[in-house]
C-alpha positions as CSV (number, residue, x, y, z in Angstrom):
1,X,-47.1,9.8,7.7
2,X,-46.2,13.8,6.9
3,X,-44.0,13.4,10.2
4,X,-41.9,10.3,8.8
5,X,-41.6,11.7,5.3
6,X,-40.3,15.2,7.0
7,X,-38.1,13.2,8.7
8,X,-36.5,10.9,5.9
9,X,-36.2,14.0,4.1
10,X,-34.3,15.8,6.5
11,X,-31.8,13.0,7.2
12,X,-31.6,12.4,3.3
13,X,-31.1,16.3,3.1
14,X,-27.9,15.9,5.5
15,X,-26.7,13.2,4.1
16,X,-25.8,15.2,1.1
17,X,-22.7,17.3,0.2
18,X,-23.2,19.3,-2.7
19,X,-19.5,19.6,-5.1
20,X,-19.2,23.1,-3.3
21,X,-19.0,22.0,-0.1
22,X,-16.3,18.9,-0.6
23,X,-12.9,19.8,-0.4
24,X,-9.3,17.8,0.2
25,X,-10.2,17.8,3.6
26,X,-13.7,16.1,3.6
27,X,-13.9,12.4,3.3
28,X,-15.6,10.1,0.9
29,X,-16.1,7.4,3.6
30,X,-17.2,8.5,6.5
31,X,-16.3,6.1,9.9
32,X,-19.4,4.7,10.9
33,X,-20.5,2.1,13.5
34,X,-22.0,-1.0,11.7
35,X,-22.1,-4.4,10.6
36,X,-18.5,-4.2,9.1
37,X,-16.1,-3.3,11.7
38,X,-16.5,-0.6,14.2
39,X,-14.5,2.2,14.1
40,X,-12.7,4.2,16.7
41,X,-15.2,6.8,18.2
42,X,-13.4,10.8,19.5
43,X,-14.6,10.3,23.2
44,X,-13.6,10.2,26.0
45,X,-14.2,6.7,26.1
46,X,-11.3,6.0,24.4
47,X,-9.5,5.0,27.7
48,X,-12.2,2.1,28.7
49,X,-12.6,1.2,24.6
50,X,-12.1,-2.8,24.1
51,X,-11.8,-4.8,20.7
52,X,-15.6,-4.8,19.0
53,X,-16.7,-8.5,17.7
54,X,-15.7,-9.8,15.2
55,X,-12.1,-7.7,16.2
56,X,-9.6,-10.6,16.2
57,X,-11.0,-12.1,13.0
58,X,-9.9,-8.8,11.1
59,X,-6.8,-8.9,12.5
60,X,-6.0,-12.0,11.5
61,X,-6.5,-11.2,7.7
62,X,-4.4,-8.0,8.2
63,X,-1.4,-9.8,10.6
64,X,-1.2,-12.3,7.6
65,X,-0.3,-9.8,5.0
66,X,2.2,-8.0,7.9
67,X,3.7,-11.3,8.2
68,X,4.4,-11.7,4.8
69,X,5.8,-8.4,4.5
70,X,8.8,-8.8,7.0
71,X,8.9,-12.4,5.4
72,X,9.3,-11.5,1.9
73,X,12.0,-8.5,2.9
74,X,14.6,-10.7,4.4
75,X,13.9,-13.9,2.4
76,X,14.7,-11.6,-1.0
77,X,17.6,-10.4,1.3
78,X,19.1,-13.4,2.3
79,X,18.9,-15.4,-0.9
80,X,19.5,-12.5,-3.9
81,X,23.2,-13.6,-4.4
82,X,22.5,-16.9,-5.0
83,X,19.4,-16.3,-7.0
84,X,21.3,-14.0,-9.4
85,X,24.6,-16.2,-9.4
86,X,22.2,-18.6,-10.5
87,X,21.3,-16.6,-13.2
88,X,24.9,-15.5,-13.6
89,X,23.9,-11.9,-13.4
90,X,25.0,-10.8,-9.8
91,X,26.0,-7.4,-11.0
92,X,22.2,-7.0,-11.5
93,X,21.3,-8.6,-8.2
94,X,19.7,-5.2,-6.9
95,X,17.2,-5.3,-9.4
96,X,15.6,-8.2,-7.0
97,X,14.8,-5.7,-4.4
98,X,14.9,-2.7,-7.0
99,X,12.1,-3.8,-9.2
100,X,9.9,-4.8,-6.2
101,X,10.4,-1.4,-4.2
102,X,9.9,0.5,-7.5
103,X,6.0,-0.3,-8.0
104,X,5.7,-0.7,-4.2
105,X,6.8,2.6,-3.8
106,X,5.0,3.8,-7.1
107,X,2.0,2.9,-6.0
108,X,1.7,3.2,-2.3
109,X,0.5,6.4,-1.4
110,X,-2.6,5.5,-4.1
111,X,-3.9,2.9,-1.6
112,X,-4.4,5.2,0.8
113,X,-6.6,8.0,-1.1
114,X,-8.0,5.1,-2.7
115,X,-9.3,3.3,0.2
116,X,-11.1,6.7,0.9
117,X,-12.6,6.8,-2.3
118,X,-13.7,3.0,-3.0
119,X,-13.3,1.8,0.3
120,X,-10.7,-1.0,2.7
121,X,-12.1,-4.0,1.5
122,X,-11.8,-3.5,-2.1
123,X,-8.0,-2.1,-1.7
124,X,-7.1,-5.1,0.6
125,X,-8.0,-7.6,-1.9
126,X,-6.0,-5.6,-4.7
127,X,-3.3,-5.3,-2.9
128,X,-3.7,-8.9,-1.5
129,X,-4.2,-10.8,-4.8
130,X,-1.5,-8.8,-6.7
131,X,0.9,-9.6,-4.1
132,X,0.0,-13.1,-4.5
133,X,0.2,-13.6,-8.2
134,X,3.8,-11.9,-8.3
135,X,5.2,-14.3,-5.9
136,X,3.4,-17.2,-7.6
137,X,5.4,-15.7,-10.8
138,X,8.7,-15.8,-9.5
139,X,8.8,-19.1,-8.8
140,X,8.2,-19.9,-12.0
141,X,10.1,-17.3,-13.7
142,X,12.9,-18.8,-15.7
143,X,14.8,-15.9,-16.5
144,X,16.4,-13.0,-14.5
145,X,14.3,-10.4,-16.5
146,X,11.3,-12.6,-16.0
147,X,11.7,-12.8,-12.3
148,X,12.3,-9.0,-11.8
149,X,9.3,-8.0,-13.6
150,X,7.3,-10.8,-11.2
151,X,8.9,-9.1,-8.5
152,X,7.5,-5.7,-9.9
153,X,4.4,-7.2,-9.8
154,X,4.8,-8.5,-5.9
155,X,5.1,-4.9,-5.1
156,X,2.0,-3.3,-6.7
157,X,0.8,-5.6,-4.2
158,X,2.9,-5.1,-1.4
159,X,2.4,-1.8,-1.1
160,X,-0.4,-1.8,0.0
161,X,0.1,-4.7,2.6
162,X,0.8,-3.1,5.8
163,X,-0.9,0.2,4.3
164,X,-4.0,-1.2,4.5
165,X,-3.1,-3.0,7.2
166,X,-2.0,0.6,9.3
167,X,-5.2,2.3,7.9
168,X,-7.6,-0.3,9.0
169,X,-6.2,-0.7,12.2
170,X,-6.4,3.4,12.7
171,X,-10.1,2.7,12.1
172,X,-10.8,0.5,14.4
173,X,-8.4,1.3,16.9
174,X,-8.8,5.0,18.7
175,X,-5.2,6.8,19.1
176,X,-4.6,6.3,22.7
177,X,-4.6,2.4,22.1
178,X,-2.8,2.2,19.0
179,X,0.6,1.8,20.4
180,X,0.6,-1.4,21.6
181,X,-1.3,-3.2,18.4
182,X,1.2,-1.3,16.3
183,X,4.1,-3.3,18.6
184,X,1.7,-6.6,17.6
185,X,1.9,-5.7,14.0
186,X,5.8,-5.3,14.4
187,X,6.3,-8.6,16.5
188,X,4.7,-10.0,13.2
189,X,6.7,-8.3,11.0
190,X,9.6,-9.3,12.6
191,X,8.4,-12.9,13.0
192,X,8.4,-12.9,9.3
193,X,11.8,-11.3,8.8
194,X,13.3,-14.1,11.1
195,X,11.9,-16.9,9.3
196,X,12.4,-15.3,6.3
197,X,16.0,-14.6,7.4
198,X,16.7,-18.4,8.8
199,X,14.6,-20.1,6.2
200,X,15.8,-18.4,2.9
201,X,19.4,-20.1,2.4
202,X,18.4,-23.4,4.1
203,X,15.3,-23.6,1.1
204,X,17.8,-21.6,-1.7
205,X,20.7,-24.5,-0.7
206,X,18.1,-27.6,-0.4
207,X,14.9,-27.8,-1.9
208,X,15.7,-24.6,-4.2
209,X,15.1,-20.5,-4.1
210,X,11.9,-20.9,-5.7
211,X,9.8,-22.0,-2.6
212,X,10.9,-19.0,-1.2
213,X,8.3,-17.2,-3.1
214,X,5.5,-20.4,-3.7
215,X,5.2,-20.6,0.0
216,X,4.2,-17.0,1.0
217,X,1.6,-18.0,-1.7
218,X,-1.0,-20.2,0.8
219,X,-0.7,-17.5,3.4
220,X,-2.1,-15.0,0.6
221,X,-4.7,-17.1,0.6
222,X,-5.7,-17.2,4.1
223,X,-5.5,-13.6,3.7
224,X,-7.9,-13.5,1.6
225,X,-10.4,-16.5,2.8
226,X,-10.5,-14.7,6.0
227,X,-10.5,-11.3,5.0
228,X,-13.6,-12.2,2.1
229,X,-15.6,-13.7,5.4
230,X,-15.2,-10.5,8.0
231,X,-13.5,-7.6,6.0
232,X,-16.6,-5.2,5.2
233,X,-16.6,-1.3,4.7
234,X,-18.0,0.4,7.5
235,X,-21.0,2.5,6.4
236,X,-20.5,5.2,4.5
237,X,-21.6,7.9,3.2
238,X,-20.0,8.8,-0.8
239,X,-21.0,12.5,-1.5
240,X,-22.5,12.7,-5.1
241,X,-24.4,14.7,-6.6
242,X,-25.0,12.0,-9.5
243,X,-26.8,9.2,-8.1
244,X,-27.3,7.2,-11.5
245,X,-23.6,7.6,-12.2
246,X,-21.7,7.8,-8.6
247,X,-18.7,6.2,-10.1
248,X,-18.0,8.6,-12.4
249,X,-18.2,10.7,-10.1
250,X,-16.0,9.6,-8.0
251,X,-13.5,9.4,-10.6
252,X,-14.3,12.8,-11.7
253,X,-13.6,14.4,-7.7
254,X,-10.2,12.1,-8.0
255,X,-6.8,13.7,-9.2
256,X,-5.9,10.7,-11.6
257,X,-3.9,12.9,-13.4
258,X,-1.8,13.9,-10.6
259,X,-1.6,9.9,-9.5
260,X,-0.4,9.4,-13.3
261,X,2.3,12.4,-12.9
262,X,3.5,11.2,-10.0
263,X,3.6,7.0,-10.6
264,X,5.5,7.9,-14.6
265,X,7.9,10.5,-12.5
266,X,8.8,7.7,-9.6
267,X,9.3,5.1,-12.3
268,X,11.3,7.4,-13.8
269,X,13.7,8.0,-11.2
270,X,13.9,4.9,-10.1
271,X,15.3,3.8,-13.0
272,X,17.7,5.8,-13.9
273,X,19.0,5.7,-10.3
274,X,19.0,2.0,-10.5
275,X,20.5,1.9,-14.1
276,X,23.3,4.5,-13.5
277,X,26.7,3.7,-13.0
278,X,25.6,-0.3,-13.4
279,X,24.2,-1.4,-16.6
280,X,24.7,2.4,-18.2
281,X,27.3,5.2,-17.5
282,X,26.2,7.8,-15.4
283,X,26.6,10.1,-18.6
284,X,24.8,8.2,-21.2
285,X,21.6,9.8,-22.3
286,X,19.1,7.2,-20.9
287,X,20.5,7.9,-17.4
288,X,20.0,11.8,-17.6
289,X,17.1,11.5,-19.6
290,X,15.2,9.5,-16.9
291,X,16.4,11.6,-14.1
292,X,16.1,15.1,-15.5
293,X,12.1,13.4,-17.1
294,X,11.9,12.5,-13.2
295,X,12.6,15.9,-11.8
296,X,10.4,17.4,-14.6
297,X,7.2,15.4,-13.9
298,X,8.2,15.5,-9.9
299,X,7.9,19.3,-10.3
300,X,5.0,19.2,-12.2
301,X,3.0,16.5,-10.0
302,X,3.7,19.6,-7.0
303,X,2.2,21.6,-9.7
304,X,-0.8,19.8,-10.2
305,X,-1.7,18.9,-6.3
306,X,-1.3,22.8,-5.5
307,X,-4.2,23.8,-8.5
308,X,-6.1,20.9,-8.8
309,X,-10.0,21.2,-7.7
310,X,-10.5,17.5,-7.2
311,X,-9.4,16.0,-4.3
312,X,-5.5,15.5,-4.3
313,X,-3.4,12.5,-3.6
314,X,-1.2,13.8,-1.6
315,X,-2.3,17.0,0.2
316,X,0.7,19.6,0.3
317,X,-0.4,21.1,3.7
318,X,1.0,17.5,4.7
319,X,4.4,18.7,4.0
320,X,4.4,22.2,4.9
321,X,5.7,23.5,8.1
322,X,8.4,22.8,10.6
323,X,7.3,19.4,12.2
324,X,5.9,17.4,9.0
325,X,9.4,18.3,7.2
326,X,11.1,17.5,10.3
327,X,9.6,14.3,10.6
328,X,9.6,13.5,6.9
329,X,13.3,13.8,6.3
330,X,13.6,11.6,9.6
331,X,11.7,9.1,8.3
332,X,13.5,9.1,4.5
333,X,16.6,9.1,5.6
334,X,16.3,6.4,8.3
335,X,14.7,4.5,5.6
336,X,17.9,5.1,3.1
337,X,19.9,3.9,6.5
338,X,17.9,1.2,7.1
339,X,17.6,-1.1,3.7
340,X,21.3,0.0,2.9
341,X,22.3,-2.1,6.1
342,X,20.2,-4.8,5.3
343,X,21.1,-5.2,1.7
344,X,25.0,-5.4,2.5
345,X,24.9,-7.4,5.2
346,X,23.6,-10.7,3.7
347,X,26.6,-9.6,0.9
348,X,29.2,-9.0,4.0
349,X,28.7,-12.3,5.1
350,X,28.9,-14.2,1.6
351,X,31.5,-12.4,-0.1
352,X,33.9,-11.4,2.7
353,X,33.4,-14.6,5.0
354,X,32.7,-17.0,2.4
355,X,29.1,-18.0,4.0
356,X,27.4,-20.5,2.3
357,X,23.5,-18.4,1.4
358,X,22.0,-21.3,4.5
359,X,25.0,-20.3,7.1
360,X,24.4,-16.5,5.9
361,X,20.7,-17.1,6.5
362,X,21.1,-18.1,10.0
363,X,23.1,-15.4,11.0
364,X,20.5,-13.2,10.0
365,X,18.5,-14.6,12.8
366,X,19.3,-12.8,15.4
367,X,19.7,-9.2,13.8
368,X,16.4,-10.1,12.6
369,X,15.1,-10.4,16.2
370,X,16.0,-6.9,17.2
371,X,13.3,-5.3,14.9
372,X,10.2,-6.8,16.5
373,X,11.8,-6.2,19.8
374,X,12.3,-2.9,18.9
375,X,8.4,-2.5,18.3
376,X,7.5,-3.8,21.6
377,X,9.7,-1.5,23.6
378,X,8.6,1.6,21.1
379,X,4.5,0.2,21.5
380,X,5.3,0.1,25.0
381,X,7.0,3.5,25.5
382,X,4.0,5.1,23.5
383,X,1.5,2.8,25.5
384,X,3.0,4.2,28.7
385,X,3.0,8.2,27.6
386,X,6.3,8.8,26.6
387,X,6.9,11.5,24.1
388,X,7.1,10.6,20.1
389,X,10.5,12.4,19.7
390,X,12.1,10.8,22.2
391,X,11.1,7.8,20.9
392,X,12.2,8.3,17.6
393,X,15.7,10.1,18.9
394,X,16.3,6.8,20.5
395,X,16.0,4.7,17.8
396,X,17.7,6.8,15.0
397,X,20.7,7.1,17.6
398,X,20.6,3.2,18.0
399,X,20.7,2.9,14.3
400,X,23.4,5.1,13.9
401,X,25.5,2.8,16.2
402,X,24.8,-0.4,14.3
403,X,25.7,1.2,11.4
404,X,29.1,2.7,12.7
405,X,29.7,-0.8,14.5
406,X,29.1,-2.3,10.9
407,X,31.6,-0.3,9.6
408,X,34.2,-2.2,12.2
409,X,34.0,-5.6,10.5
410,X,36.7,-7.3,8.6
411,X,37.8,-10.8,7.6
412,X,39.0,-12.1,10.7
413,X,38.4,-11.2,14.4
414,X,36.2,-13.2,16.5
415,X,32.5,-14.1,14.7
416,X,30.6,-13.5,18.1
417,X,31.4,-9.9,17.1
418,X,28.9,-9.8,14.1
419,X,25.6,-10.7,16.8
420,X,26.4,-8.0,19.0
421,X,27.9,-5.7,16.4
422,X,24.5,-6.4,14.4
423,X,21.9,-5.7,16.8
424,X,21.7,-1.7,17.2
425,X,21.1,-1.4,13.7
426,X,17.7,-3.6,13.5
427,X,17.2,-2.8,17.4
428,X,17.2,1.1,16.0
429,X,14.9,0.4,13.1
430,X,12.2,-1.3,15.4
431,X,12.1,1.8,17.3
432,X,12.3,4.2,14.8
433,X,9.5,3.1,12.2
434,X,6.2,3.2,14.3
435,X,7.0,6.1,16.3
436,X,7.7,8.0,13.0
437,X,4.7,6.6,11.5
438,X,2.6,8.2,14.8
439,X,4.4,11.4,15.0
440,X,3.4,12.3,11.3
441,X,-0.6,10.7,11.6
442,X,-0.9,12.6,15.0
443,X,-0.2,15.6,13.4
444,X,-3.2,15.3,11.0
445,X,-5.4,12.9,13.3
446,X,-8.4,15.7,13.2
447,X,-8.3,16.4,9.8
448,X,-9.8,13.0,8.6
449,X,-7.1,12.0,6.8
450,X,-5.5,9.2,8.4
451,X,-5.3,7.0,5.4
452,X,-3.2,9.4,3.3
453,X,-1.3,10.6,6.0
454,X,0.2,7.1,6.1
455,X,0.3,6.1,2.8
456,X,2.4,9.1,2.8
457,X,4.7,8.1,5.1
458,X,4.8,4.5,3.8
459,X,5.9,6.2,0.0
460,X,8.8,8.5,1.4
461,X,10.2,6.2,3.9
462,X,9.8,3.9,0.3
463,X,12.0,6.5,-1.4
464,X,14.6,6.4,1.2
465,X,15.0,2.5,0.9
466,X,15.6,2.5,-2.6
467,X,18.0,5.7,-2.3
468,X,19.9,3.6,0.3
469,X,19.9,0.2,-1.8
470,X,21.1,2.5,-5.0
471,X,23.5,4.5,-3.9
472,X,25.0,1.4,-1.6
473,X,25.2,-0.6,-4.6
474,X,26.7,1.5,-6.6
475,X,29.5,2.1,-4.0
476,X,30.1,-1.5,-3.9
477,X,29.7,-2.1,-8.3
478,X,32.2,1.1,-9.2
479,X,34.8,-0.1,-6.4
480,X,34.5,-3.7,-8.1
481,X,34.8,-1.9,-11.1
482,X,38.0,-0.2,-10.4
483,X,39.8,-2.3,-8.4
484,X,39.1,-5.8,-9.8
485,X,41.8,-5.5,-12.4
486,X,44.5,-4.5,-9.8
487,X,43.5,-7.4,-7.6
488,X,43.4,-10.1,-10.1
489,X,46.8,-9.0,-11.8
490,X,47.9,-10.1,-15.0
491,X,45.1,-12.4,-15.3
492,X,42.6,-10.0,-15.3
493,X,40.7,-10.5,-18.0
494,X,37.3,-8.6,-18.7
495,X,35.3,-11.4,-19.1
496,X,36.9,-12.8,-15.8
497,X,36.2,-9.4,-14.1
498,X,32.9,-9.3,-15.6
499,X,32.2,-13.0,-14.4
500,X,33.0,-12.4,-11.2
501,X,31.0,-9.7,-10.7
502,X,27.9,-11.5,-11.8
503,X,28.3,-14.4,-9.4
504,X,29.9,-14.5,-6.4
505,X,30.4,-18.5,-6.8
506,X,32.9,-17.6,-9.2
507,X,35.2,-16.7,-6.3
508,X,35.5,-20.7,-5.2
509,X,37.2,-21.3,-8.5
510,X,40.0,-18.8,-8.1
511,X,43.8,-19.9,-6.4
512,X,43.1,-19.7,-2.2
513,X,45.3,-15.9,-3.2
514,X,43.1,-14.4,-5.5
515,X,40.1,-15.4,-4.0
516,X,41.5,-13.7,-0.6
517,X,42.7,-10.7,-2.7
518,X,39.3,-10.8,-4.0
519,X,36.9,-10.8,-1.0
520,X,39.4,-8.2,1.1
521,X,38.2,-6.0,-2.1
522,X,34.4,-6.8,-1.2
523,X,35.2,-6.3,2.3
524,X,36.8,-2.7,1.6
525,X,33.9,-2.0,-1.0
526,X,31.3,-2.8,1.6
527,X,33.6,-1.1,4.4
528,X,33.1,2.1,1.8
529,X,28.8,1.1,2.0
530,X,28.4,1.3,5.6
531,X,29.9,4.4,6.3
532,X,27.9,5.8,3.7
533,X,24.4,4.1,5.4
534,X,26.3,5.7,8.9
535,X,26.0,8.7,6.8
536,X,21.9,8.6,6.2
537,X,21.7,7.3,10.0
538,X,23.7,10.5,11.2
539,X,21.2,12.6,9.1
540,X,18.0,11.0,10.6
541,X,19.1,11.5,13.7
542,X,20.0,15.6,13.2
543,X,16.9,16.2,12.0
544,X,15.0,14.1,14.8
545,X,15.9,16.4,16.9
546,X,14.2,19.3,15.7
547,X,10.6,17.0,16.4
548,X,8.5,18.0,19.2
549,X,6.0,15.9,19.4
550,X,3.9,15.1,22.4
551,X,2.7,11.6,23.6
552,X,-0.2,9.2,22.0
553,X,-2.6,10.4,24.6
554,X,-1.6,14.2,24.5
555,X,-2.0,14.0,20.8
556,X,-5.4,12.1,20.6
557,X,-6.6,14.7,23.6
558,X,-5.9,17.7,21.9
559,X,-7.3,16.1,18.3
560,X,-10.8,15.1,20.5
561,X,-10.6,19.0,21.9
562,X,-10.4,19.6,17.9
563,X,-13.0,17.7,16.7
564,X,-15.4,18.7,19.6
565,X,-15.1,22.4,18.5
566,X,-15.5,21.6,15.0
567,X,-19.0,20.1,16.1
């Protein structure tokens, strides 16, 4: 009986970490075979490992929410003109994506730290629900204000979609294998971008914009049916010292501050970036008082993370050094390439061609195709041993010549031009995401912190897409601005100029002149966007060249030598 007390003593004794000992490096869940899920084991049996029970089951809760993100991306996309003409308030038609990417981006790299702290299963269904109830909202929203704040809502949620759905997966799934369920996850995120892409101006034109957003809210639910049923946290182990209070605790060991520096200084940003030079002058107060508040809390939120003594949200060693900078500008300005493309084109094709939002939908279709074929071919390059930086010098250089080609397009030529001239672009972003997303985990693989590392990279390749969207938009906005009165002539009224910068239906009403004189002015001001996106794409690929990273199974090798010495 002395034996088994001894015993439960000494494994109770071990399981303890006093405050001294816990640092950003320790984690508050420790990976654990059990019940829940199994997680990925550091052996060398990584090469023979196979999917545990209950394996496909998770997967389908996570590949749901993946699905929806691609889905929710291009269906936004390919239906914000006519959702804001509707409201008569196209010049605000970036707030659609805007407002959405603000709170996504706000938010994301908290899932991460959090899911440490309080575990998967908890943050899925946050992020899960939240997601839900947003799109629910918008498609009741009966205002344009109403809808964007719904939209904000949608991306509390959606960040932490294919966050969770990364970290999990990077639980369950050791390095070496990872590579080809991460082209899985991207054949289902471009699944979703295609039928968002197809479906969004057929539904927007026929049975009306809103079931854009009520149907992504069933799938939601399966999400969650599924994920209530097989989703558990694998046992773990929560250091505290204060076992009548171990939620306090945890809150206590958290940098809340730091996550409330750093969400207020995003918001902050965003805003003023998204504001400026649309709905206020570049100059006004609000606009410099937002960005120079930004800066200020920015720099302080550094501050914070570099004195704190609770565990941080984003650790700074994560940016420090040659290869995480490399790879981090990489990744925020393909990002800034990347959603600037897709933002304009749905606009090329509306305001230049004269697309109906259906016809403009289809011809998403097959641009939308590249991106999960993109996935496969970068899965199957990592599966086979290939090096990360070749990988991801590939695809920025693809992207970079989608963009360019982009830049080619007019108002007449042959159509057949805009498949082919379409396809690097998306092609280039399939290629680049995931292998930037492994070259930055790989780098901190031993160091137990998968799920910041990318949350991380989710939140800056976030800050590039709404750089991109901004500064696009405002390209396109000022050149309207400017030029609109020149183009309409005597008649150029402001409220006419104003009106037809709010909805581009306004441009069927004008004389078959002015309406050409018109849309060669949106092709010129979106002529103006794509070189800049061929700007970001140029600077992705300079700095991807400075990466030297290894392969997948190089990587996980060296972390296993890691962790083995560290035992």
């Amino acid at each position: 009986m002395a034996d088994k007390n001894t015993k439960q003593n000494n494994k109770w004794d071990n399981s303890i970490v006093s405050v001294r000992e816990i640092d950003e490096t320790t984690p508050l869940l420790e990976s654990q075979t059990g019940p829940g899920y199994e997680t990925a084991p550091k052996c060398a049996d990584e090469e023979v490992w196979k999917p545990s029970a209950g394996f496909w089951w998770i997967e389908t809760a996570l590949w749901a929410n993946v699905f929806l993100s691609g889905f929710d991306g291009t269906i936004t996309a390919s239906t914000y003109a006519a959702i804001s003409s509707d409201f008569n308030a196209a010049n605000n038609a970036a707030w659609l994506t805007t407002s959405y990417l603000v709170t996504s981006t706000a938010f994301q790299p908290l899932y991460g730290r959090f899911s440490d702290m309080f575990g998967r299963r908890i943050c899925f269904f946050v992020s899960t629900l939240a997601f839900m109830i947003g799109c629910f909202g918008c498609s009741i929203s009966q205002s344009m204000l109403g809808l964007d704040i719904m939209r904000a809502v949608t991306g509390f949620g959606g960040g932490g979609l294919i966050t969770m759905a990364t970290v999990i997966n990077s639980d369950m799934i050791p390095l070496k294998q990872r590579g080809m369920y991460q082209a899985m996850q991207n054949i289902l995120v471009g699944f979703g971008a295609v039928l968002g892409a197809s479906l969004g101006g057929v539904m927007a034109e026929s049975i009306g914009w809103r079931w854009c957003f009520l149907l992504q809210v069933p799938v939601s639910i399966v999400a969650l049916v599924v994920g209530y049923i097989v989703l558990e946290n694998p046992p773990c182990a929560i250091p505290v010292t204060d076992p009548k209070h171990p939620f306090l605790f945890v809150m206590r060991r958290l940098d809340l501050i730091g996550a409330l520096v750093l969400v207020v200084g995003l918001v902050a940003q965003l805003l003023g970036l998204s504001l400026g030079g649309n709905d206020f002058p570049w100059g006004s107060p609000f606009v410099i008082g937002a960005l120079g508040g930004s800066v200020a809390l920015l720099v302080l939120f550094v501050r914070i993370e570099a004195t704190t003594k609770a565990i941080p949200m984003i650790p700074l060693r994560m940016l420090r050094g040659g290869q995480p900078t490399a790879v981090q500008l990489t990744n925020v300005f393909s990002g800034m390439a990347a959603y600037a493309y897709m933002f304009m084109v749905p606009l090329y094709f509306q305001a230049v061609q004269g697309d109906s939002p259906s016809e403009a939908g289809l011809r998403l279709i097959v641009p939308a195709l590249a991106t999960p074929v993109g996935g496969v071919i970068a899965g199957s390059l990592m599966h086979r041993g290939y090096p990360l930086s070749l990988n991801v010098r590939l695809g920025t250089a693809t992207m970079l010549l989608g963009n360019m080609l982009a830049m080619t397009l007019g108002m007449t030529g042959n159509r057949w031009k805009e498949f082919v001239y379409l396809v690097p672009a998306n092609l280039g972003l399939g290629l680049t995401n995931p292998s930037v997303l492994f070259s930055f985990v790989s780098i901190f693989e031993h160091r137990a912190e998968q799920a910041v590392a990318t949350s991380t990279v989710y939140l800056i390749r976030s800050m590039g897409t709404i750089y991109g969207v901004t500064v696009t938009s405002a390209i396109v906005q000022n050149v309207l601005l400017a030029r609109l009165p020149e183009a309409r002539g005597d008649s150029a009224t402001e409220e006419l100029i104003e009106k037809l910068r709010q909805s581009l239906f306004a441009l069927s009403e004008l004389s078959p002149s002015l309406e050409a004189a018109v849309r060669a002015l949106y092709c010129d001001a979106l002529r103006m966007a794509f070189s800049a996106s061929s700007a970001f794409a140029f600077l992705a690929f300079v700095f991807s060249l400075a990466h030297r990273t290894g392969s997948l199974q190089r990587e996980a090798s060296v972390d296993g030598e890691i962790d083995g010495k560290d035992t």
